[in-house]
N, C-alpha and C positions, 0 to 999 in steps of 0.2 A: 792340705797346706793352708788351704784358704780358712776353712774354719778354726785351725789353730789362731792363725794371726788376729781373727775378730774377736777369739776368747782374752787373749794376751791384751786386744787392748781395752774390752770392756774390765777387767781385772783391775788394769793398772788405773782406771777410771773411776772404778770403786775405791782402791787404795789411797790413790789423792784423796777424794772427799770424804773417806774418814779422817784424814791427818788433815784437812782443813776447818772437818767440825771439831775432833779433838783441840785444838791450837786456840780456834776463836771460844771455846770453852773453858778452856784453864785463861786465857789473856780478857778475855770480855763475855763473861755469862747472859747480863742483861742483854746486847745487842743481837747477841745469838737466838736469842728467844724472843726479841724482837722481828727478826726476818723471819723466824720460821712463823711468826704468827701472822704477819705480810704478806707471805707466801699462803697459808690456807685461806686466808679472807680473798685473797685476789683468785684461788681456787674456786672459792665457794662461789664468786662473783660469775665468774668465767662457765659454770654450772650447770648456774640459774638462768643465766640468758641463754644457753644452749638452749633448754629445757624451755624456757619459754618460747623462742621465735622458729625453732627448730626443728624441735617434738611435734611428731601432730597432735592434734589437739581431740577429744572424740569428737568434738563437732564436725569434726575434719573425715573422721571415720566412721562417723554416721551417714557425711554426703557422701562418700566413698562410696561405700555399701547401696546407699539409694541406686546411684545412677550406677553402678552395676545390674540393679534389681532394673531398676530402665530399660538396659538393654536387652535385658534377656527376657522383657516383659514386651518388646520392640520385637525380636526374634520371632518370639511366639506368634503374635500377630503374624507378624508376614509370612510365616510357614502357614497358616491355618486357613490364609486365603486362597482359595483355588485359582487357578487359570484355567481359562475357558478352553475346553477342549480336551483339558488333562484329568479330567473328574473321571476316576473309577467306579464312585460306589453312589449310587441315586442319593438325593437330598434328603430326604427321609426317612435312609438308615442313619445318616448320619446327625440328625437330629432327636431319633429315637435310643442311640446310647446315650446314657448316663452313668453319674458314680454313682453304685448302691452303699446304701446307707453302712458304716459299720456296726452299728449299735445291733449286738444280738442278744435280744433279750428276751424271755422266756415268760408267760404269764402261770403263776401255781394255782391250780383251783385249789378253794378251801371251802370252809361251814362261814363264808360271808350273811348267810340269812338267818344265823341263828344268834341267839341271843344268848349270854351266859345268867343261871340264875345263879344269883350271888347268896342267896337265902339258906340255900339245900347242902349248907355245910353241916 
């Protein structure tokens, strides 16, 4: 029931403002085309300033990002620091891991000491 009655009056809502663009169409074309052009510049206006003071900005989404990186750069740190007494594994191991390098790269032996004769075609 409820939804009937909101269609019934978005409908009859629509049906006025054709019969009021129709009417200012046939009676005054130029002013009709006046407001609608009123109406898009005060759109376009209404836009821009959104878009300008509203929108973030990347600079805005750069510092965003930083001081996310911050925190979790924060985090780290104070997870890596030990307390005294809670230390499982000697100082030592834990200095001695490192990342091993990804680069897997293979050397080919070849005829590097020879020389090609260019002659002996």
């Amino acid at each position: 029931m409820k939804n009937r009655i909101s269609s019934i009056f978005v409908i009859s809502i629509i049906i006025f403002a054709l019969i009021g663009i129709g009417s200012s169409l046939i009676e005054n074309p130029a002013a009709l085309f006046k407001r609608i052009a009123i109406m898009i510049l005060v759109g376009l206006t209404i836009y821009f300033l959104f878009n300008r003071f509203y929108k973030p900005s990347p600079e805005r989404k750069e510092q965003k990002a930083f001081l996310r990186a911050a925190k979790r750069t924060k985090k780290k740190i104070h997870r890596k620091k030990p307390v005294e007494g809670t230390r499982t594994q000697p100082l030592t191991k834990l200095t001695s891991i490192r990342k091993k390098s990804s680069a897997h790269l293979t050397v080919i032996e070849g005829k590097k000491s020879k020389k090609k004769n260019r002659a002996s075609f």
